[in-house]
KEKE-3310 file (N, C-alpha, C; in steps of 0.2 Angstrom, whole numbers, plus 5000, padded with zeros to 4 digits):
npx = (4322:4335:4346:4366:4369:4381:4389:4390:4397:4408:4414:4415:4425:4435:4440:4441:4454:4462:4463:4471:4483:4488:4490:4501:4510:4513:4519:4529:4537:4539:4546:4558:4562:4566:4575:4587:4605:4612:4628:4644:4653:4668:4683:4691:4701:4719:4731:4739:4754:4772:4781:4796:4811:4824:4840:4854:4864:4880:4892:4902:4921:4930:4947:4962:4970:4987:4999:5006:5024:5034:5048:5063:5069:5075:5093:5106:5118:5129:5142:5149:5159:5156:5165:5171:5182:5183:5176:5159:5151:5133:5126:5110:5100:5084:5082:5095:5113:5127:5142:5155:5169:5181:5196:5204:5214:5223:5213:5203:5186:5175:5159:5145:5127:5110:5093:5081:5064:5057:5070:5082:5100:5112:5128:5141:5159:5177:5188:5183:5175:5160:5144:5129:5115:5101:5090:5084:5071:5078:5088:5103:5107:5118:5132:5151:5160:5177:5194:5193:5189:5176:5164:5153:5141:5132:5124:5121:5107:5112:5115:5119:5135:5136:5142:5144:5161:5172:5186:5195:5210:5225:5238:5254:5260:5256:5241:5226:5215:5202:5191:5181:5173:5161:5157:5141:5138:5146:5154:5167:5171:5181:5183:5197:5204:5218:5221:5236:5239:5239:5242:5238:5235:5234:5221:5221:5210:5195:5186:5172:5162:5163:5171:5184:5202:5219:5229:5247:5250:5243:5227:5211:5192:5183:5168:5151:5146:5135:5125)
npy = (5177:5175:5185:5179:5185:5196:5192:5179:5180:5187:5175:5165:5171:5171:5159:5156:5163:5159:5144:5148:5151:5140:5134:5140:5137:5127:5125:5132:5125:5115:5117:5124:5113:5105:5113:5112:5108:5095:5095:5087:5079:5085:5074:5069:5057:5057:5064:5051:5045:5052:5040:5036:5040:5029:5030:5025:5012:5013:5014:4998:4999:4991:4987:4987:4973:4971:4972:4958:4954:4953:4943:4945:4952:4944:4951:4959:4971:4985:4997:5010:5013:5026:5034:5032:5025:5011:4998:4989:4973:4965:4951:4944:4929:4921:4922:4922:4930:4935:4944:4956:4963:4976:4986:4986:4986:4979:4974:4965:4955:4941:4940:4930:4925:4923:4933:4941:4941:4957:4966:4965:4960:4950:4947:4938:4935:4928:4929:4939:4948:4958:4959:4972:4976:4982:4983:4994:4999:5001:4999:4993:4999:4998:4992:4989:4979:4976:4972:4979:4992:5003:5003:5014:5012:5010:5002:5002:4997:4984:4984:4973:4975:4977:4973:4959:4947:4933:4926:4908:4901:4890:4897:4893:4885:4892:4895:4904:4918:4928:4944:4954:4968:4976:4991:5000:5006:5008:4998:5000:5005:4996:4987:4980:4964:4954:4938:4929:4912:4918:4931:4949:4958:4972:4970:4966:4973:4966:4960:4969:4962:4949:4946:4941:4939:4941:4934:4934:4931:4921:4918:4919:4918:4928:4924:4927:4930:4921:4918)
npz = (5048:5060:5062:5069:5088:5093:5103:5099:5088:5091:5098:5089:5080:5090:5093:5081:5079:5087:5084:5070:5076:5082:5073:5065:5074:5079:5062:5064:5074:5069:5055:5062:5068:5056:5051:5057:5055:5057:5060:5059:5073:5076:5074:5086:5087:5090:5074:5065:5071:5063:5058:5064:5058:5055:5061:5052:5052:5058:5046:5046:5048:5037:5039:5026:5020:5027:5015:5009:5012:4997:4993:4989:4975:4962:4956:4953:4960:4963:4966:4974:4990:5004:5006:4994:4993:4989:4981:4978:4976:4974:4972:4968:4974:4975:4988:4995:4995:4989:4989:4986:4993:4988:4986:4974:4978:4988:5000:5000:5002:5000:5004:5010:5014:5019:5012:5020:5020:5019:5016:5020:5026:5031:5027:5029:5030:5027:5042:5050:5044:5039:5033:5030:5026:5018:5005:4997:4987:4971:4975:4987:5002:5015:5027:5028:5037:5042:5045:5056:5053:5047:5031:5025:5013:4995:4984:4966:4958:4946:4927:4913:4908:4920:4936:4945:4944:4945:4943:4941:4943:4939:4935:4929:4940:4950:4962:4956:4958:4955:4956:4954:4954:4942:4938:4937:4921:4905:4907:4906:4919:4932:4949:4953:4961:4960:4967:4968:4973:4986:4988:4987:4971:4960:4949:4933:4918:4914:4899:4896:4888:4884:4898:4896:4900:4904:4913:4919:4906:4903:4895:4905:4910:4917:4925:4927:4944:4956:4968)
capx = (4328:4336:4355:4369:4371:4385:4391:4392:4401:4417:4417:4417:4431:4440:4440:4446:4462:4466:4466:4475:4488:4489:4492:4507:4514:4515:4521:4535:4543:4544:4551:4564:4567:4568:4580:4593:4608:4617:4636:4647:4660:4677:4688:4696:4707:4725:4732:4745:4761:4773:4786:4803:4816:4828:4847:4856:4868:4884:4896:4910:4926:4937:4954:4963:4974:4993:5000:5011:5032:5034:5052:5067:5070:5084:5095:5113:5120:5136:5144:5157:5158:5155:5172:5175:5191:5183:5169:5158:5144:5130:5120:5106:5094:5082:5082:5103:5116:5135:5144:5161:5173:5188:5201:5209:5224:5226:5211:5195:5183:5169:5155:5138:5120:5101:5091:5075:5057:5060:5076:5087:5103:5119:5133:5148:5165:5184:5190:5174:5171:5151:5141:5124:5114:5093:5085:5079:5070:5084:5098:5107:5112:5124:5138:5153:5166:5182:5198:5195:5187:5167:5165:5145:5141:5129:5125:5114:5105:5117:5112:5125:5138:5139:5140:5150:5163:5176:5189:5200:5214:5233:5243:5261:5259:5251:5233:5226:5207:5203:5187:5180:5167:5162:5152:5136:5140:5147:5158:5175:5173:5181:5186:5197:5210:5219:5227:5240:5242:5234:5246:5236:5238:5230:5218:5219:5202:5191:5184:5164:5157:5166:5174:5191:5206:5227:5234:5254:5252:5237:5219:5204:5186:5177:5161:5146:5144:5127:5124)
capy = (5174:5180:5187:5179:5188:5200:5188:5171:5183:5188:5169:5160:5173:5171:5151:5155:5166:5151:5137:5148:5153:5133:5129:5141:5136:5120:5121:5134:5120:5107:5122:5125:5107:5102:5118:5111:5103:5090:5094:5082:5082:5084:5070:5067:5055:5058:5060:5046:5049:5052:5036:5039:5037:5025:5031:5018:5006:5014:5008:4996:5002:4988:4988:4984:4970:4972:4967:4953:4958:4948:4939:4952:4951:4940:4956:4960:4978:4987:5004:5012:5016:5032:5036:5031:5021:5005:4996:4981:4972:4959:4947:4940:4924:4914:4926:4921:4933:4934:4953:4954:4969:4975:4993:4987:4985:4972:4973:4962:4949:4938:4938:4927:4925:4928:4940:4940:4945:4964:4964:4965:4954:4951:4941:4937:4934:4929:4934:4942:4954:4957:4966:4972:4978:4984:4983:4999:5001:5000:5001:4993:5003:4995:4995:4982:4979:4973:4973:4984:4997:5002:5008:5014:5011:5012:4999:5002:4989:4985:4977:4968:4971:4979:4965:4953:4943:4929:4919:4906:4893:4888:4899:4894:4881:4897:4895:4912:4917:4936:4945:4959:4973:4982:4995:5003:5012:5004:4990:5000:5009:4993:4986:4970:4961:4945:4933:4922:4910:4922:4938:4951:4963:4974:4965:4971:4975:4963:4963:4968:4960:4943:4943:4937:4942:4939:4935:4932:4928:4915:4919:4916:4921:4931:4922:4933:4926:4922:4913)
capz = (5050:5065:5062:5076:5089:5093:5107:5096:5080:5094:5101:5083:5081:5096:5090:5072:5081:5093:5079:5067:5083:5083:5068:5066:5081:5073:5059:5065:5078:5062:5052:5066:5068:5050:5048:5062:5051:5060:5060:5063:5077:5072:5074:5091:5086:5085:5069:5067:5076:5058:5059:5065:5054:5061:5058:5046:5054:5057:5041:5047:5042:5037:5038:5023:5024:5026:5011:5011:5009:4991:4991:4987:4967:4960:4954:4955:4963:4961:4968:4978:4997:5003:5005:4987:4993:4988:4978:4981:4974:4977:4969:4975:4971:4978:4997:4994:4992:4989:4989:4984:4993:4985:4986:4970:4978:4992:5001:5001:5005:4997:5009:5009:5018:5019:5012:5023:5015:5019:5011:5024:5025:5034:5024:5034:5027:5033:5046:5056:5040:5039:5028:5035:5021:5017:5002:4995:4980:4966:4978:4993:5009:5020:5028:5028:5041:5039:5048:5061:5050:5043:5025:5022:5005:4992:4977:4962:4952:4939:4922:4912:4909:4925:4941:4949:4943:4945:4938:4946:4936:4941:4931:4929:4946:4955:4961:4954:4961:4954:4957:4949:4954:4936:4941:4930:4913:4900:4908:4908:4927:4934:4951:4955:4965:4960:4969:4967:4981:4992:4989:4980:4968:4956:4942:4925:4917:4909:4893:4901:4885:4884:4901:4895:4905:4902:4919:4919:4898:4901:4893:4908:4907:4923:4924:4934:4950:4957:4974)
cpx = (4332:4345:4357:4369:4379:4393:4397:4396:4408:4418:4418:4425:4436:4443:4445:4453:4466:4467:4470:4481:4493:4493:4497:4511:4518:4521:4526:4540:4545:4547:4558:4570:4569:4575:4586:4597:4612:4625:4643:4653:4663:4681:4692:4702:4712:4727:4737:4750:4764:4779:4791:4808:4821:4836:4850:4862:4875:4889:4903:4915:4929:4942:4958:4972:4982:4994:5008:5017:5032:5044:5059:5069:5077:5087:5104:5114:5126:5135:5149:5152:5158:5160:5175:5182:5190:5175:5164:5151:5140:5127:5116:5101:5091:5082:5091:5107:5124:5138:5152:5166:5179:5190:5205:5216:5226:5220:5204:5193:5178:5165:5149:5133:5116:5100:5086:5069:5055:5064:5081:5092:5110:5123:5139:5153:5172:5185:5187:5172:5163:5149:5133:5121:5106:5092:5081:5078:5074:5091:5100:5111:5114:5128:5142:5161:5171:5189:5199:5190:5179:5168:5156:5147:5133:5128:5119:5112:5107:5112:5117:5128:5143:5136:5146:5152:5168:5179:5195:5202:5221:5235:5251:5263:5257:5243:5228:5216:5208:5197:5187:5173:5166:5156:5145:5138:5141:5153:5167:5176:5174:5186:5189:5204:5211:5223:5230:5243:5243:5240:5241:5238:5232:5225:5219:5210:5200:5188:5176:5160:5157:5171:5182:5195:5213:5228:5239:5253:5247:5230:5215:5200:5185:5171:5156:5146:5137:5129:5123)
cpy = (5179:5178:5183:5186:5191:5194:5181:5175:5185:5182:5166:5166:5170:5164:5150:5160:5162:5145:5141:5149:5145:5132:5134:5142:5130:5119:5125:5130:5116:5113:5122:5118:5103:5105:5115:5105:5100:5091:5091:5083:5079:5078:5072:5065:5058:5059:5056:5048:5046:5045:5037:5034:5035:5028:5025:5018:5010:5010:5006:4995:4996:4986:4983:4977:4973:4968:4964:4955:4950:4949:4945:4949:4949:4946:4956:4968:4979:4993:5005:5013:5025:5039:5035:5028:5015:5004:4988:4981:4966:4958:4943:4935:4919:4917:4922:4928:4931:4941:4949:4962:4969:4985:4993:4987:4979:4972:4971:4957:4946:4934:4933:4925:4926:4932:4939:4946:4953:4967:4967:4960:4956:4946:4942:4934:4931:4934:4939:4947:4953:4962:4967:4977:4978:4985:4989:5002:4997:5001:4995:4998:4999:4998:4989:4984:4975:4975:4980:4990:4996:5005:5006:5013:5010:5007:4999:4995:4990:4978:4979:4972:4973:4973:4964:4948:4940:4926:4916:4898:4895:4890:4898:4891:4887:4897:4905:4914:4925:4938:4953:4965:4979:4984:4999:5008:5005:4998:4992:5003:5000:4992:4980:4969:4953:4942:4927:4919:4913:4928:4942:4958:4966:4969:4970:4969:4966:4964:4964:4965:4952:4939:4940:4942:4939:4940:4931:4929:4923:4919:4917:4919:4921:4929:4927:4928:4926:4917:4905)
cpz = (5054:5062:5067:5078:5092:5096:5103:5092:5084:5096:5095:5081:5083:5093:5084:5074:5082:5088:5073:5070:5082:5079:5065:5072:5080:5067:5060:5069:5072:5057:5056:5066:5060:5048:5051:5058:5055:5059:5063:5068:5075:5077:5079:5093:5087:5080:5070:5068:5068:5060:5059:5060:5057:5058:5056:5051:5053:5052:5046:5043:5042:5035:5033:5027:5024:5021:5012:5006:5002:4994:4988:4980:4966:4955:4955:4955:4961:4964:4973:4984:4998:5001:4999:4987:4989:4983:4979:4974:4975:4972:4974:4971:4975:4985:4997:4991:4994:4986:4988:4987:4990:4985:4978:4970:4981:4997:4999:5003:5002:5005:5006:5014:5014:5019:5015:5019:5016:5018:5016:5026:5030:5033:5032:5030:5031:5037:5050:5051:5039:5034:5031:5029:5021:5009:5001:4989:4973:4969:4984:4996:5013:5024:5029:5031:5040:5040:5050:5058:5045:5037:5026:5015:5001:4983:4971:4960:4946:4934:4916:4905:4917:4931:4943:4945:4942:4940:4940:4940:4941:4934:4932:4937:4951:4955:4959:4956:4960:4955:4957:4951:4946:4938:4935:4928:4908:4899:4910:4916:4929:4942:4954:4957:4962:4963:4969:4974:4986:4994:4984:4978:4962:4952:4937:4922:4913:4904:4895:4895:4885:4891:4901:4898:4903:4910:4919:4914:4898:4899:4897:4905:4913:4921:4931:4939:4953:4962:4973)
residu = (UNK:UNK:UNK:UNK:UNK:UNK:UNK:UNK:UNK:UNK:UNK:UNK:UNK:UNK:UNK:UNK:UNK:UNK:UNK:UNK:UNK:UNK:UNK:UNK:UNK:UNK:UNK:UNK:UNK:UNK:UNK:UNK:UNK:UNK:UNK:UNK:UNK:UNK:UNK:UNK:UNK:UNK:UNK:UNK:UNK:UNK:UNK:UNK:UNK:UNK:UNK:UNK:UNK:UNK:UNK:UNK:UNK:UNK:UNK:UNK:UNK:UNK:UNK:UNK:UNK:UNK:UNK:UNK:UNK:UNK:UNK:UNK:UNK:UNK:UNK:UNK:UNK:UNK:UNK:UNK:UNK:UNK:UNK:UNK:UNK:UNK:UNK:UNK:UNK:UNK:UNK:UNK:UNK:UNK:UNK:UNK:UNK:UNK:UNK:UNK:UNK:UNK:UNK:UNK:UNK:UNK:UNK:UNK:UNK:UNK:UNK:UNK:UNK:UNK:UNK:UNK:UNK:UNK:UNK:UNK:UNK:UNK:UNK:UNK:UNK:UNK:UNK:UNK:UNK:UNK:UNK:UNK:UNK:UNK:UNK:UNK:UNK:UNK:UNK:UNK:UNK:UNK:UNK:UNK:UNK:UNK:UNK:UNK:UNK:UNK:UNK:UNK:UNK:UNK:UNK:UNK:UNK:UNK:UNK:UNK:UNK:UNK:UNK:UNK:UNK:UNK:UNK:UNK:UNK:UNK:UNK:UNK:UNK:UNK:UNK:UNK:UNK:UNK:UNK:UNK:UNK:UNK:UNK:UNK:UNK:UNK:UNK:UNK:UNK:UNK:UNK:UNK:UNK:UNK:UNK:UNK:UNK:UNK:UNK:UNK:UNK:UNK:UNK:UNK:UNK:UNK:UNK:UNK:UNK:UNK:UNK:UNK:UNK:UNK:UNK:UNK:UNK:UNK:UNK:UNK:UNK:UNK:UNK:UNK:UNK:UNK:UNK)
# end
C-alpha cells in the first residue's frame, strides 16, 4: 500500500486550515452580534412644564357700614355758665328739649326745641333768646343768648334730685311762676327765680327730695319739668 503523497498531505491541510478559518469567522460575527445590547434612547420628550400657581384673587375689602346716629337719650342736664354768673338746665325727651336760664336774681328764660339725631339742638325763648347746644357724651356744650349778651356753658347729666324744676299758683291774687335749676350733688346747690305777675326776684330753696316750697306764707310743690 502506497503512502499519500507529500503533495495531497499539504492540500488536505491547506483545506482543514480554510474550513477551520471559517468556522471561526462564523461563529465570532454571531458572538459579536449576540454581544451588541440594545440601549434604549433617552427620552426626548419634554418633561411636563411644572403648573403655574395662579395668584389668589385679590381679597375685597369691605367697608364697614357707618353706623346709624341712635336717637339722643331722654336724660336731664344741669350746670353753671362759664362765667359762673348763672346756671341752666335741660331736659330732654323723645328728640324734645326745654332748658331753663336763670342768674338768681332777675334774669331768665325758659327756652324750647329739637334735638336732631347727632344731638345738636337750638331752643329759642322770649324775646330772641336762643340756646344752641351739642350733645357730648354725659354733658351739653352750648352757649345761650340773651339780651344782648352770650354766656357759654357747660351742663352735666344730672340724676335726681338734681334737674329742672317748676311751680306756678295765684298766691294772695298774684299770678306766681318760679323756676328752679338744682344743680348735681345733693340737691342744696340751688338756682331760681320767681315771679310774681312778672317782676322777679330771688326763689327760696326747695326742699330737693319733696320739692315743696313757701312762697309769700303759701305751700307749693316744684314738679320736674320734662318737654
Amino acid at each position: 500500500m502506497k503512502r499519500p503523497g507529500p503533495v495531497l498531505t499539504l492540500l488536505a491541510g491547506l483545506v482543514l486550515g480554510l474550513f477551520l478559518l471559517s468556522l471561526n469567522a462564523t461563529t465570532g460575527t454571531k458572538s459579536a452580534s449576540s454581544s451588541q445590547v440594545k440601549v434604549p434612547a433617552a427620552s426626548t420628550s419634554p418633561s411636563p412644564k411644572a403648573s403655574a400657581t395662579s395668584s389668589p384673587s385679590p381679597t375685597k375689602t369691605t367697608a364697614s357700614p357707618t353706623p346709624s346716629k341712635s336717637a339722643p337719650p331722654n336724660a336731664d342736664y344741669a350746670g353753671r355758665t362759664d362765667d359762673d354768673s348763672s346756671a341752666i338746665a335741660v331736659s330732654l325727651r323723645n328728640g324734645k328739649a326745654i332748658a331753663y336760664f336763670c342768674d338768681g336774681h332777675d334774669k331768665e328764660s325758659w327756652l324750647k326745641g329739637d334735638v336732631k339725631d347727632d344731638g345738636t339742638m337750638k331752643l329759642t325763648g322770649k324775646n330772641g333768646s336762643e340756646l344752641n347746644g351739642t350733645l357730648q357724651g354725659e354733658r351739653i356744650r352750648g352757649t345761650v343768648d340773651l339780651e344782648g349778651q352770650r354766656y357759654g356753658f357747660t351742663a352735666d347729666k344730672a340724676v335726681k334730685p338734681s334737674g329742672l324744676y317748676r311751680a306756678t299758683a295765684t298766691v294772695r291774687g298774684a299770678q306766681v311762676d318760679g323756676g328752679w335749676v338744682v344743680l348735681p350733688g345733693d340737691g342744696r346747690d340751688q338756682v331760681g327765680i320767681v315771679n310774681r305777675d312778672g317782676e322777679p326776684s330771688a326763689a327760696p330753696d326747695i326742699d330737693p327730695e319733696t320739692g315743696a316750697v313757701t312762697i309769700d306764707g303759701e305751700q307749693l310743690t316744684a314738679e320736674p319739668v320734662t318737654p
